[in-house]
N, CA, C and O atoms as a GROMACS GRO file, in nm:
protein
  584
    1UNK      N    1  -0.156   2.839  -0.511
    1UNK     CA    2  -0.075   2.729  -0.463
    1UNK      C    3  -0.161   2.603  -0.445
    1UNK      O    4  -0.141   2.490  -0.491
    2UNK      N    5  -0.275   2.654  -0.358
    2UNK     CA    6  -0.366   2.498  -0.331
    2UNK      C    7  -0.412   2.435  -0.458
    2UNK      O    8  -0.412   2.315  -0.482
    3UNK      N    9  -0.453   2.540  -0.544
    3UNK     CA   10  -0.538   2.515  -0.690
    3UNK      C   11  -0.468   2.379  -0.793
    3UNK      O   12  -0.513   2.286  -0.859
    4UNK      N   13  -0.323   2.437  -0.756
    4UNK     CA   14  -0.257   2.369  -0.813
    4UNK      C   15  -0.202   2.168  -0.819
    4UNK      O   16  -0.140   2.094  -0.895
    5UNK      N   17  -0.290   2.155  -0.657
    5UNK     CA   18  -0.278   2.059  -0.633
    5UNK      C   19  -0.374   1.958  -0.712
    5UNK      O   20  -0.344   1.839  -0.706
    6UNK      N   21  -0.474   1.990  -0.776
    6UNK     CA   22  -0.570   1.953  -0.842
    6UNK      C   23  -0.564   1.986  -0.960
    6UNK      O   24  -0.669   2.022  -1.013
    7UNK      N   25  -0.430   1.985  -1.046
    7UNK     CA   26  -0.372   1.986  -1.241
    7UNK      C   27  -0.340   1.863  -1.191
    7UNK      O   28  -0.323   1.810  -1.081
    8UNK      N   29  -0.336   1.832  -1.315
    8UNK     CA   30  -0.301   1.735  -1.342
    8UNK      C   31  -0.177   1.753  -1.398
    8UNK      O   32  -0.143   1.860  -1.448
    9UNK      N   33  -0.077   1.615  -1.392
    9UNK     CA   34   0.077   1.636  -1.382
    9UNK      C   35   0.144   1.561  -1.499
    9UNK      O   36   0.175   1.443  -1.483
   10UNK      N   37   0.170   1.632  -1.634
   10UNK     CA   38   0.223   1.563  -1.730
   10UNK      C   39   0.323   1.452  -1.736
   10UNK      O   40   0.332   1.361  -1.818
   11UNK      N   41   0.414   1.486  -1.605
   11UNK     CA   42   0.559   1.379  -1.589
   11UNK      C   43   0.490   1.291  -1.481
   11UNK      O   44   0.568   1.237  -1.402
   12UNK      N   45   0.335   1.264  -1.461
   12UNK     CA   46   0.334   1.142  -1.399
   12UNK      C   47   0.219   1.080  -1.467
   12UNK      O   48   0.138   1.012  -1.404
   13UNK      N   49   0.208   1.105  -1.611
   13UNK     CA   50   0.075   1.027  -1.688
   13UNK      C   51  -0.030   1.138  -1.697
   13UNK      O   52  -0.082   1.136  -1.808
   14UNK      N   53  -0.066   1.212  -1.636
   14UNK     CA   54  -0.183   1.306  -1.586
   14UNK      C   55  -0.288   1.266  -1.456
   14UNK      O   56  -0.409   1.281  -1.441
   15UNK      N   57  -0.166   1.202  -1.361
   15UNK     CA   58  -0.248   1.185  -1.254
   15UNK      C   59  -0.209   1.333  -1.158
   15UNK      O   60  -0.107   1.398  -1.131
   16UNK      N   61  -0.355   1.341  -1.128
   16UNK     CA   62  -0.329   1.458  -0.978
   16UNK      C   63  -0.240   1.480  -0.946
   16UNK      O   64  -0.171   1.378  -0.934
   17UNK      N   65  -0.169   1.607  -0.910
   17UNK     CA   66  -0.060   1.600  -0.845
   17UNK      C   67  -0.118   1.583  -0.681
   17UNK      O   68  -0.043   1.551  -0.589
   18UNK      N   69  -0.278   1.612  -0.662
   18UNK     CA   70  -0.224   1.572  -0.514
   18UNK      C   71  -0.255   1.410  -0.485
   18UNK      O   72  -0.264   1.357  -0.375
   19UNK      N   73  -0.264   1.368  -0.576
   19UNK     CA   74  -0.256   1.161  -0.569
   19UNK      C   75  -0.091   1.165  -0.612
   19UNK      O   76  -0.041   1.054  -0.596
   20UNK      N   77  -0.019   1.240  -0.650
   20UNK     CA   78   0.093   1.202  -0.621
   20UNK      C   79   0.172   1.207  -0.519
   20UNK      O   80   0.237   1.107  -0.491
   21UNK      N   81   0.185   1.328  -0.439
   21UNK     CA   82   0.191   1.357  -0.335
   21UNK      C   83   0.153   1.299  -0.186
   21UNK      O   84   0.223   1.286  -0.086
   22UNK      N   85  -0.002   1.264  -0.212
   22UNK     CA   86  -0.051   1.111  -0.119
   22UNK      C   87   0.044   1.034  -0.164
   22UNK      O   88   0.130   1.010  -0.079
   23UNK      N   89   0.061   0.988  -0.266
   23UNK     CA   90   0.134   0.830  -0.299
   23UNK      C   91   0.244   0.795  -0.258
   23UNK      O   92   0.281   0.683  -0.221
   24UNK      N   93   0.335   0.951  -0.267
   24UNK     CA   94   0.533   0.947  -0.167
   24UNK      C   95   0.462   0.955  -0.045
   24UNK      O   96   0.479   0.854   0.023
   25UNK      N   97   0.380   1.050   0.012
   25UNK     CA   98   0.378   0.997   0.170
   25UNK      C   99   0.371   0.872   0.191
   25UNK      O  100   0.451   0.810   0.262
   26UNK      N  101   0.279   0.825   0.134
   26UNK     CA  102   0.241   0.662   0.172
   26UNK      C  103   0.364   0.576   0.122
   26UNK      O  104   0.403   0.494   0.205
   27UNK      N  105   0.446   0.579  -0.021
   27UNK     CA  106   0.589   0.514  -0.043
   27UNK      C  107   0.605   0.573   0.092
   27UNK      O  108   0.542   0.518   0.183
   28UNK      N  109   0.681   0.680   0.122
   28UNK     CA  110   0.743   0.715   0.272
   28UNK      C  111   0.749   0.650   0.389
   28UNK      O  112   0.842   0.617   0.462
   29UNK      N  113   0.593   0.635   0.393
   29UNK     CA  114   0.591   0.559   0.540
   29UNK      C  115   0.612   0.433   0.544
   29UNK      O  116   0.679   0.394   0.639
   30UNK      N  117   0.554   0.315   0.429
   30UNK     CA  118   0.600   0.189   0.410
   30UNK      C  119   0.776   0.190   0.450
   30UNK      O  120   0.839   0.132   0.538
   31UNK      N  121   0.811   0.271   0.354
   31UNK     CA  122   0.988   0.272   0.328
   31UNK      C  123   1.030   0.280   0.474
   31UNK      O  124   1.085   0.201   0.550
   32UNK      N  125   0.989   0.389   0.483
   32UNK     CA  126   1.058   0.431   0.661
   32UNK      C  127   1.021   0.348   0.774
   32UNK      O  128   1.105   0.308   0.854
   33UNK      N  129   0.858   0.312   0.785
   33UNK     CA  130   0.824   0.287   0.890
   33UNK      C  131   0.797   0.168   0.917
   33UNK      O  132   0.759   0.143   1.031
   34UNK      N  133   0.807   0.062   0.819
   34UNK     CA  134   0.733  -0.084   0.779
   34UNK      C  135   0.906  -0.119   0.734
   34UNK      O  136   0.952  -0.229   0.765
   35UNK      N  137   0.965  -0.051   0.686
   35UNK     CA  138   1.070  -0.080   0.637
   35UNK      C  139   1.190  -0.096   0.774
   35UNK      O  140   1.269  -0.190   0.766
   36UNK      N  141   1.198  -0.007   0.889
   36UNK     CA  142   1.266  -0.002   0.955
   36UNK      C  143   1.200  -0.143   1.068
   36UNK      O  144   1.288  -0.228   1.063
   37UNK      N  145   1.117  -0.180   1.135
   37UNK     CA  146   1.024  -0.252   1.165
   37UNK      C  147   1.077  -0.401   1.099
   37UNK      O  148   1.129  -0.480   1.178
   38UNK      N  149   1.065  -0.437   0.964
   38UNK     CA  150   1.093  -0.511   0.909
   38UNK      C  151   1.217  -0.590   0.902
   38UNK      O  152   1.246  -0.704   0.938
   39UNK      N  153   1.292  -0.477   0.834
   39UNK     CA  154   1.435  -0.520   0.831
   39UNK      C  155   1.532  -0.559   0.958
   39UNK      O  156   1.629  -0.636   0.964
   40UNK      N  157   1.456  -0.459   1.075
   40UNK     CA  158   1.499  -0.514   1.228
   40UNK      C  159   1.525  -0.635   1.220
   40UNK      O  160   1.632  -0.694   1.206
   41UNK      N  161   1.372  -0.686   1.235
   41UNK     CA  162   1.328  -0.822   1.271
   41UNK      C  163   1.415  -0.931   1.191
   41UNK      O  164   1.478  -1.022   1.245
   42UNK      N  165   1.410  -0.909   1.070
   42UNK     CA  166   1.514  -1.017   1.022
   42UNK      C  167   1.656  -0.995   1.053
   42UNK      O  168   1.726  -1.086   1.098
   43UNK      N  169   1.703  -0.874   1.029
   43UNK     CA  170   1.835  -0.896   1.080
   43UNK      C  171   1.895  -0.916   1.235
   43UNK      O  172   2.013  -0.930   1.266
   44UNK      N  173   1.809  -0.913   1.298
   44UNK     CA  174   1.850  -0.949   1.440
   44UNK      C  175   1.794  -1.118   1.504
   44UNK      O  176   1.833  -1.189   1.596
   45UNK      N  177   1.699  -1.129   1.414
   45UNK     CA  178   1.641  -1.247   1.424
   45UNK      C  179   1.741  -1.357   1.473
   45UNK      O  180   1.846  -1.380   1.413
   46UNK      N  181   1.708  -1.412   1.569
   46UNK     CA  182   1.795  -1.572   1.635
   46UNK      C  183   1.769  -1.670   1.610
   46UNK      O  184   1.651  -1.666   1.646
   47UNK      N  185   1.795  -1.840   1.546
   47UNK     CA  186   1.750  -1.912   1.572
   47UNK      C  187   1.704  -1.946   1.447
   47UNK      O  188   1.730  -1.877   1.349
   48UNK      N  189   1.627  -2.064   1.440
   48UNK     CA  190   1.550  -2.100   1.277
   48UNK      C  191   1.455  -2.032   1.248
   48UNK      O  192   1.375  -2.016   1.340
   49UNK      N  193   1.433  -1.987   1.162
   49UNK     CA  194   1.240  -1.935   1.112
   49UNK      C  195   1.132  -2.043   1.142
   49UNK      O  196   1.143  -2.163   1.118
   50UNK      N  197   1.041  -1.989   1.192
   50UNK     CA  198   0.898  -2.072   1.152
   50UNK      C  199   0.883  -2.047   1.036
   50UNK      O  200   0.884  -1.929   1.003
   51UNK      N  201   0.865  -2.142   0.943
   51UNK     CA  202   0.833  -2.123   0.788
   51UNK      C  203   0.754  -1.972   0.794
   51UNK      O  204   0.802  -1.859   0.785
   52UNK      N  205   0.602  -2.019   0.814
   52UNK     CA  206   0.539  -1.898   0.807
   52UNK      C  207   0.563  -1.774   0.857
   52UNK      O  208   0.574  -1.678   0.781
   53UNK      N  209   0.569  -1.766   0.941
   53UNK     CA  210   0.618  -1.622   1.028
   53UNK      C  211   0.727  -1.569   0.885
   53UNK      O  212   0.696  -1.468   0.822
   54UNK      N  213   0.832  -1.638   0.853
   54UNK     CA  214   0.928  -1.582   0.800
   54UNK      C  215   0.885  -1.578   0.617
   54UNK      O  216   0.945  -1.506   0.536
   55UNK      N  217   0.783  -1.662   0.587
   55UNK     CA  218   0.728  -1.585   0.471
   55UNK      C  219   0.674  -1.443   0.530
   55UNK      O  220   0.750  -1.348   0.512
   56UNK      N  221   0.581  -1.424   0.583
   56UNK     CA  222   0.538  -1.325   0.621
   56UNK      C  223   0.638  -1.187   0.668
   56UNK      O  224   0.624  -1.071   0.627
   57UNK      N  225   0.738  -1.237   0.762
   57UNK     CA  226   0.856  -1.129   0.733
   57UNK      C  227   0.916  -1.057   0.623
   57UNK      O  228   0.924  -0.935   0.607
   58UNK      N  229   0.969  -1.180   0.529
   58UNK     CA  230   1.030  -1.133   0.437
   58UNK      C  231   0.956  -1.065   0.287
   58UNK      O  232   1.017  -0.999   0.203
   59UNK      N  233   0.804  -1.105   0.283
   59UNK     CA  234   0.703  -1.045   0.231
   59UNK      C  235   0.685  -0.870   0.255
   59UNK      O  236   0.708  -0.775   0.180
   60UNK      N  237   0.635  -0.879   0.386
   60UNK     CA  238   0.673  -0.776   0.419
   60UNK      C  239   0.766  -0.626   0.384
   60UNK      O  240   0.729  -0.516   0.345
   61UNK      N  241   0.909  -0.684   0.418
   61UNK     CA  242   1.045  -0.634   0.426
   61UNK      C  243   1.029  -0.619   0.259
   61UNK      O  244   1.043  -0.499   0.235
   62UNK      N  245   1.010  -0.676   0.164
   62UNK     CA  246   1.052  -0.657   0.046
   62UNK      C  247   0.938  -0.550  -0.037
   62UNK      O  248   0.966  -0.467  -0.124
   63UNK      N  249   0.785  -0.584   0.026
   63UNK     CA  250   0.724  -0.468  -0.002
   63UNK      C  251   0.757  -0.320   0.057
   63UNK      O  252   0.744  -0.208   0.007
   64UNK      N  253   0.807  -0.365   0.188
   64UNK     CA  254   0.852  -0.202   0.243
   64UNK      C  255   0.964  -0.132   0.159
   64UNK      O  256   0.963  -0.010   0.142
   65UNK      N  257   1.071  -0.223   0.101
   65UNK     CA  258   1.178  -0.174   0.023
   65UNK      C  259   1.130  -0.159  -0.109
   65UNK      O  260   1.199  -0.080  -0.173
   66UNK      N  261   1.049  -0.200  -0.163
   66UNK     CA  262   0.997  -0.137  -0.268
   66UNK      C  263   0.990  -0.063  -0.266
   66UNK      O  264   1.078   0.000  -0.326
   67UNK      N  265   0.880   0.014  -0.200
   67UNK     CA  266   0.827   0.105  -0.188
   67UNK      C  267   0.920   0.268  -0.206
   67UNK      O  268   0.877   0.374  -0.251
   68UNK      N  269   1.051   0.237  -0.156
   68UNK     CA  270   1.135   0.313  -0.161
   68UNK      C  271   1.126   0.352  -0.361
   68UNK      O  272   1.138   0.463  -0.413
   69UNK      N  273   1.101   0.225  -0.429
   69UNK     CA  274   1.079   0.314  -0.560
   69UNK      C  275   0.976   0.384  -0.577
   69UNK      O  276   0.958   0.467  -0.666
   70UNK      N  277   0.924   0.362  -0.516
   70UNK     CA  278   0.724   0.478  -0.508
   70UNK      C  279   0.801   0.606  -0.500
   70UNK      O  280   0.765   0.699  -0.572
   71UNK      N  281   0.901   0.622  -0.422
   71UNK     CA  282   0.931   0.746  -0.408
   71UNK      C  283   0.961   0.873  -0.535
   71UNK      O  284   0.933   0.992  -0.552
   72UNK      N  285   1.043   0.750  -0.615
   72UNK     CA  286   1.116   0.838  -0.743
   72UNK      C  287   0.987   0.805  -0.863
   72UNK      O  288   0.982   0.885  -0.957
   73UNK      N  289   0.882   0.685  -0.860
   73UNK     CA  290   0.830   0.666  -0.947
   73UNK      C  291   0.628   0.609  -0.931
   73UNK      O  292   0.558   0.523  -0.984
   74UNK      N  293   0.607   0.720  -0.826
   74UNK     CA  294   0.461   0.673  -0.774
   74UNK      C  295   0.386   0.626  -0.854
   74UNK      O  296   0.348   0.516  -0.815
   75UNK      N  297   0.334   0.659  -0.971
   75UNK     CA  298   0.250   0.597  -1.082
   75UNK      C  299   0.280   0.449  -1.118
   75UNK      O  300   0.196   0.360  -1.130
   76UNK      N  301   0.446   0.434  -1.139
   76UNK     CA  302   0.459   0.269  -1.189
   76UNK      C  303   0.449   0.161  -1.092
   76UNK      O  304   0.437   0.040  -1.110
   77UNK      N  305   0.462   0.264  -0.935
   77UNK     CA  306   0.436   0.162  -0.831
   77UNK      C  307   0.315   0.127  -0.785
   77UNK      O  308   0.277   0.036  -0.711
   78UNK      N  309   0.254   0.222  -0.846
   78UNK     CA  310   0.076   0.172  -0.771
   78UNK      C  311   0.040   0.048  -0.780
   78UNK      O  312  -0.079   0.036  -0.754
   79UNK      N  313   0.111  -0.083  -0.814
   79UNK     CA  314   0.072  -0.223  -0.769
   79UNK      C  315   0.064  -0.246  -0.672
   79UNK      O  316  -0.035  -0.294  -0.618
   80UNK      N  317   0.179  -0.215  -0.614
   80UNK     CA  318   0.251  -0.194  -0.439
   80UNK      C  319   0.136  -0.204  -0.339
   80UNK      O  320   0.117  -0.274  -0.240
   81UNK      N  321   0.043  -0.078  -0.420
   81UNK     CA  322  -0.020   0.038  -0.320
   81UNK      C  323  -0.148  -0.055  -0.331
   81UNK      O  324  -0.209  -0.081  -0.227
   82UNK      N  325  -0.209  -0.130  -0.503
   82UNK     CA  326  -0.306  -0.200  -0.491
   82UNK      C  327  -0.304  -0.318  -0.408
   82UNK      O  328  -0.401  -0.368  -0.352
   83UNK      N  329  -0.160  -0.367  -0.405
   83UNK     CA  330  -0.120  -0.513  -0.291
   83UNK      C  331  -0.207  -0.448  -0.155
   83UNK      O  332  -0.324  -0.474  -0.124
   84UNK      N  333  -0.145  -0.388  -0.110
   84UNK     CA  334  -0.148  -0.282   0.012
   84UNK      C  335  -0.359  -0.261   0.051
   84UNK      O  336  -0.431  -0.270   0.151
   85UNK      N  337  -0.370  -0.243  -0.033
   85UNK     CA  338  -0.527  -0.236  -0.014
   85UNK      C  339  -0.541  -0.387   0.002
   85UNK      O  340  -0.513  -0.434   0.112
   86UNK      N  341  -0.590  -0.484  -0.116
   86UNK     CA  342  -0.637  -0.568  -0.071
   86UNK      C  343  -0.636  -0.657   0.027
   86UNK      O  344  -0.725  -0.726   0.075
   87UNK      N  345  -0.495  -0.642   0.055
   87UNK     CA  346  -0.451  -0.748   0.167
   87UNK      C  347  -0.532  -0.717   0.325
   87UNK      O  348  -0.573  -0.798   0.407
   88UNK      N  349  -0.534  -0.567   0.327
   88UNK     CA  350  -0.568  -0.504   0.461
   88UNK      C  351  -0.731  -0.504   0.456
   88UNK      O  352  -0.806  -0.514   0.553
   89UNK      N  353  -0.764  -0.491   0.328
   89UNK     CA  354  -0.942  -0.462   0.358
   89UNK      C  355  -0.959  -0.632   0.348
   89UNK      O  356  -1.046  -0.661   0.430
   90UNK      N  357  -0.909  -0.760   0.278
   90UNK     CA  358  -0.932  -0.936   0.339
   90UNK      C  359  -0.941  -0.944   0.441
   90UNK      O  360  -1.035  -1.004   0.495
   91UNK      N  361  -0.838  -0.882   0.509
   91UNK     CA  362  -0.745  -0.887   0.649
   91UNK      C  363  -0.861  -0.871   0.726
   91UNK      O  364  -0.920  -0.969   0.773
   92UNK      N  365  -0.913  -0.706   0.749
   92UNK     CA  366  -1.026  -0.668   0.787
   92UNK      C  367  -1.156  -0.723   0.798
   92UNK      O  368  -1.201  -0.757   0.907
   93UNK      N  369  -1.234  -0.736   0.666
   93UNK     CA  370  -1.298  -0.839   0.630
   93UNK      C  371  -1.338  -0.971   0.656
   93UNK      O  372  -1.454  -1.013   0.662
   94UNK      N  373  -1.203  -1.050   0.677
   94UNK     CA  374  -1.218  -1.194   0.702
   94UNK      C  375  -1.187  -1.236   0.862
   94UNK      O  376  -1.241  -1.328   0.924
   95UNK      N  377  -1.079  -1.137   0.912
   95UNK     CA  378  -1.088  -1.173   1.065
   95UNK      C  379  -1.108  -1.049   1.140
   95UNK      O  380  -1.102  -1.067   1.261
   96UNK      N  381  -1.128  -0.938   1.106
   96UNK     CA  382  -1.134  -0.854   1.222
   96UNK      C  383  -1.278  -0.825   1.252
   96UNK      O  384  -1.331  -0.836   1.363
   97UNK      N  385  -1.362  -0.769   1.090
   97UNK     CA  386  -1.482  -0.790   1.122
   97UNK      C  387  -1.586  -0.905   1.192
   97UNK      O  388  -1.687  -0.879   1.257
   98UNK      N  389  -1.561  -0.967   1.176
   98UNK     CA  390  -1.643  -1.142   1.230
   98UNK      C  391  -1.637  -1.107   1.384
   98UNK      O  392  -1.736  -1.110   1.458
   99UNK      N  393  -1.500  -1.071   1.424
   99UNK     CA  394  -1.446  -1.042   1.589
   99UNK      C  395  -1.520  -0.918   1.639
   99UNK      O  396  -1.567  -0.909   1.753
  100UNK      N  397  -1.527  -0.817   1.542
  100UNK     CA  398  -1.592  -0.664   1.602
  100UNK      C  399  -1.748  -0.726   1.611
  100UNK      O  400  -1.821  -0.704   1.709
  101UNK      N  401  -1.786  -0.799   1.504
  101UNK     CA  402  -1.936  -0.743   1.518
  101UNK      C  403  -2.041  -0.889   1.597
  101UNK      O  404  -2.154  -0.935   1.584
  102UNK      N  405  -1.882  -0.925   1.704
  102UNK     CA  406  -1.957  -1.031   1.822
  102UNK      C  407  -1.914  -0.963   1.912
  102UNK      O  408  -1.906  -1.044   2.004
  103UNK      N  409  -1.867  -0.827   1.966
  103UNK     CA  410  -1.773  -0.798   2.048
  103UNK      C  411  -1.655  -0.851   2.113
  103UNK      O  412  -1.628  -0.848   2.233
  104UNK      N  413  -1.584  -0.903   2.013
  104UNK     CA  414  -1.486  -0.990   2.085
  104UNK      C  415  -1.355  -0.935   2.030
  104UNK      O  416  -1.248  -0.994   2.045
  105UNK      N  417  -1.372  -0.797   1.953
  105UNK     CA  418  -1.222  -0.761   1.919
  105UNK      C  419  -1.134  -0.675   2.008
  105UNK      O  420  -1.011  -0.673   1.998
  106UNK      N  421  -1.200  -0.606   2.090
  106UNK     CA  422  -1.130  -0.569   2.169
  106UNK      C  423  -1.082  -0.661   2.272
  106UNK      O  424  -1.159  -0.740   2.326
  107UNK      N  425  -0.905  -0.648   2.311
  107UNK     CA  426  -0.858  -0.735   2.372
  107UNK      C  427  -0.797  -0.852   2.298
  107UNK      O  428  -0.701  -0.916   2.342
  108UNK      N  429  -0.865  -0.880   2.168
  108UNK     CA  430  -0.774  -0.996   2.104
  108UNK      C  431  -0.610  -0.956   2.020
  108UNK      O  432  -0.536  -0.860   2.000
  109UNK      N  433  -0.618  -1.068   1.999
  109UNK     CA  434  -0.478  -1.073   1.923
  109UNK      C  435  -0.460  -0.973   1.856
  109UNK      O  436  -0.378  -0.882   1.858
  110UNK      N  437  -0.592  -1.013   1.761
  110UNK     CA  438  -0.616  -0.917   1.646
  110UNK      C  439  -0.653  -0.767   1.636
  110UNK      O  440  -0.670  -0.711   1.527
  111UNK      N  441  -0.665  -0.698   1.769
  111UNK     CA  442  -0.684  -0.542   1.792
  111UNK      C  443  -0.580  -0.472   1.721
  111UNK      O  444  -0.603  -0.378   1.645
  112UNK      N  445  -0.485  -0.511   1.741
  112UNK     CA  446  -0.349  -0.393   1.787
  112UNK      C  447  -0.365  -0.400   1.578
  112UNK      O  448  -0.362  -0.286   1.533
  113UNK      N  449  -0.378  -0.497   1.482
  113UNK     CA  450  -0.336  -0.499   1.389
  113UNK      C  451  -0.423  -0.456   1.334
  113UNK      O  452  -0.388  -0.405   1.227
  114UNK      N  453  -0.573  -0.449   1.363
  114UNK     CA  454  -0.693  -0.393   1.296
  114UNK      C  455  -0.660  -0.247   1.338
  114UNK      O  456  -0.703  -0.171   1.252
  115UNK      N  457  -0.615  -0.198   1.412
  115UNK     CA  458  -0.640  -0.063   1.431
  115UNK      C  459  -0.516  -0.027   1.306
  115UNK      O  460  -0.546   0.042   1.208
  116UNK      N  461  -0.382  -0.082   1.323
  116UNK     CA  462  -0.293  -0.036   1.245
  116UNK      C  463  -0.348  -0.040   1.048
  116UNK      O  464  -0.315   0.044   0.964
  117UNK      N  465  -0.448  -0.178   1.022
  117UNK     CA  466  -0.484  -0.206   0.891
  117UNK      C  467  -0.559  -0.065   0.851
  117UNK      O  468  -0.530  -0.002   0.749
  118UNK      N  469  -0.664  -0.023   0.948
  118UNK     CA  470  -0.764   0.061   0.967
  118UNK      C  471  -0.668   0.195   0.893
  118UNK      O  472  -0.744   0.284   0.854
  119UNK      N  473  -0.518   0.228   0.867
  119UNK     CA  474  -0.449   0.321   0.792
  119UNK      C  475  -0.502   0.296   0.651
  119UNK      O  476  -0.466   0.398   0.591
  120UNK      N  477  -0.557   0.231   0.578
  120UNK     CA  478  -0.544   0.161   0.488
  120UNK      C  479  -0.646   0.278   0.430
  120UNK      O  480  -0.647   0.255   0.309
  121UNK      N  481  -0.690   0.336   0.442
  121UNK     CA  482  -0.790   0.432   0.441
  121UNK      C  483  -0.728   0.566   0.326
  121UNK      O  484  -0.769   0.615   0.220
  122UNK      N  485  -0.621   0.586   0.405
  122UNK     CA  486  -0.521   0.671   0.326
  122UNK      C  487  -0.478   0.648   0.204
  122UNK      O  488  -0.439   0.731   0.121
  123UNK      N  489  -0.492   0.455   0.190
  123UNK     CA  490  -0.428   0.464   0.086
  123UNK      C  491  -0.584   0.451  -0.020
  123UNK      O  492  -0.552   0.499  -0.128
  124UNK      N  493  -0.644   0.432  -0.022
  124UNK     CA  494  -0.756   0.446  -0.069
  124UNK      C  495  -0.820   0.542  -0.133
  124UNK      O  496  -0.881   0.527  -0.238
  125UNK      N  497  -0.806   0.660  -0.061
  125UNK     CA  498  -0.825   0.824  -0.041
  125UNK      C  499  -0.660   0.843  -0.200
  125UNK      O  500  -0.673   0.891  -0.313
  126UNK      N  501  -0.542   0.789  -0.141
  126UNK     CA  502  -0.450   0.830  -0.202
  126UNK      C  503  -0.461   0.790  -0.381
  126UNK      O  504  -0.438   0.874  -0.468
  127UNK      N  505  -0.496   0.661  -0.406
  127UNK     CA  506  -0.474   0.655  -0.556
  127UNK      C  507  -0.566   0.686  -0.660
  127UNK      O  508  -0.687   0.703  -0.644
  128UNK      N  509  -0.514   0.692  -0.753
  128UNK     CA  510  -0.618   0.788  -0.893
  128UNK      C  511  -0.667   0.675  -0.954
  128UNK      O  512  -0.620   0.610  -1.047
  129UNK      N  513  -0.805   0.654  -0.866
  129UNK     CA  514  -0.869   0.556  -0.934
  129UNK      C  515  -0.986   0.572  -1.042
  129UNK      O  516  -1.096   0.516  -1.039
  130UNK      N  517  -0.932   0.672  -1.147
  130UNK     CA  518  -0.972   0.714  -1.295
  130UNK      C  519  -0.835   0.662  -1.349
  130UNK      O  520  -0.848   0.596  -1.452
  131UNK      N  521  -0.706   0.675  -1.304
  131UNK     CA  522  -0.599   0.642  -1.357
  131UNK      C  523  -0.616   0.434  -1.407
  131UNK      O  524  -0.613   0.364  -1.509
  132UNK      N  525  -0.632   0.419  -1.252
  132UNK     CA  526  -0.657   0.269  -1.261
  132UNK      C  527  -0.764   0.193  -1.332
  132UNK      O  528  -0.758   0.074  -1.364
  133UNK      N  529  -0.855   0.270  -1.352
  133UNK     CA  530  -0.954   0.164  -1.409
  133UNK      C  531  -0.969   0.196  -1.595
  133UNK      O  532  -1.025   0.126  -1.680
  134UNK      N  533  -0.885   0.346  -1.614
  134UNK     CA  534  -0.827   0.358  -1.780
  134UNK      C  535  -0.702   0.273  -1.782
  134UNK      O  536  -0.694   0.205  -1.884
  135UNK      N  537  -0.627   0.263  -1.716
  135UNK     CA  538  -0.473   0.182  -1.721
  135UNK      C  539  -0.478   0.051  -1.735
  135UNK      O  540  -0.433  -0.016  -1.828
  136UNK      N  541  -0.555   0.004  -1.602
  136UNK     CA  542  -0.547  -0.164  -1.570
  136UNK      C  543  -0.677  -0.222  -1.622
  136UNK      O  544  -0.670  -0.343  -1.643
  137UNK      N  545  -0.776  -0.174  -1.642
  137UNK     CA  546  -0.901  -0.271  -1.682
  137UNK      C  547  -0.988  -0.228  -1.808
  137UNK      O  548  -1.110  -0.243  -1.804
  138UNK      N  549  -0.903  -0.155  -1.958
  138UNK     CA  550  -0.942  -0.141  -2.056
  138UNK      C  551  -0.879  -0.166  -2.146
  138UNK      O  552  -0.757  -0.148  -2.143
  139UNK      N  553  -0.933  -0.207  -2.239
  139UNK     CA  554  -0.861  -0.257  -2.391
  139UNK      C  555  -0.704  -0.174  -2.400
  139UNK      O  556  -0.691  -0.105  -2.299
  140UNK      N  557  -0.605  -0.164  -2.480
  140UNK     CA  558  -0.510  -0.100  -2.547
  140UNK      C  559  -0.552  -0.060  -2.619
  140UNK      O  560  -0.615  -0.141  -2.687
  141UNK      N  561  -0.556   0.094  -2.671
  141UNK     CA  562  -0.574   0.106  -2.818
  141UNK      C  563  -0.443   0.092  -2.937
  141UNK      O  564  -0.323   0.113  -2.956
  142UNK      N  565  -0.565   0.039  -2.997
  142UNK     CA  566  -0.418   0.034  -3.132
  142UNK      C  567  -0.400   0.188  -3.182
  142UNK      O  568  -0.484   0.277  -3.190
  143UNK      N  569  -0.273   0.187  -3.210
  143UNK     CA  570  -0.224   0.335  -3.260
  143UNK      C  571  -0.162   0.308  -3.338
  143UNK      O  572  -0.078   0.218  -3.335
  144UNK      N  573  -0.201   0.415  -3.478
  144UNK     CA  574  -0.163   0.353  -3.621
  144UNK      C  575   0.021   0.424  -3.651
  144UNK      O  576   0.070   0.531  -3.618
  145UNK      N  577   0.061   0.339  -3.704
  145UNK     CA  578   0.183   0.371  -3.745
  145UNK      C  579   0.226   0.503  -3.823
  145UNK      O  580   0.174   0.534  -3.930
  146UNK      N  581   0.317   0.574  -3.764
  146UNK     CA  582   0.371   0.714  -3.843
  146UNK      C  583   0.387   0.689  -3.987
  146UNK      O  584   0.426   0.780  -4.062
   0.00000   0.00000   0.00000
């Protein structure tokens, strides 16, 4: 049973089945948990948007509903999942680290969201990055006509 998690899976390209399996949890939790979170907020929302805030909402909300296609189609969504990384390790990177390594992140604004980015880990762990770097960053081959 376990062995099996480590074939590779013809109906998803020949990625891992257990990078596929990571990949619906992670669709899952966006969908469910970023998704429910999300969609709240705008639909109950009062009043005008702050421009920004409400890019940032609806950014959000539309990656979480994506994600709901990760579910039926994890391989074609792994953009999603590459959005999903970079944004959180910048995120990390550009304001959380600077704050941790003066001691000043605990207690700020920015705690509660570094700990939540700090998931980001999973998704990292989750994608078939032999898949990605044959898929997204090598020539096409030409394939000669029947």
């Amino acid at each position: 049973m376990l062995a099996g998690l480590w074939q590779r899976d013809a109906r998803h390209e020949g990625v891992m089945r257990i990078n596929i399996y990571l990949l619906r949890l992670l669709y899952a939790l966006m969908f469910f948990m970023l998704g429910q979170t999300t969609w709240s907020e705008i639909l109950t929302h009062q009043g005008s948007w702050e421009p920004n805030k409400a890019v940032a909402w609806t950014v959000w909300t539309a990656f979480a509903t994506l994600a709901g296609l990760g579910l039926l189609r994890p391989v074609k969504m792994l953009p999603i999942i590459l959005l999903e990384i970079l944004y959180k390790v910048m995120w990390l990177t550009i304001v959380a680290y600077p704050l941790w390594s003066r001691d000043a992140l605990v207690g700020s604004p920015a705690e509660s969201t570094t700990y939540a980015f700090l998931g980001v880990l999973l998704a990292i762990i989750a994608v078939p990055w032999g898949y990605i770097a044959k898929s997204y960053f090598t020539w096409p081959t030409k394939t000669k006509p029947a």
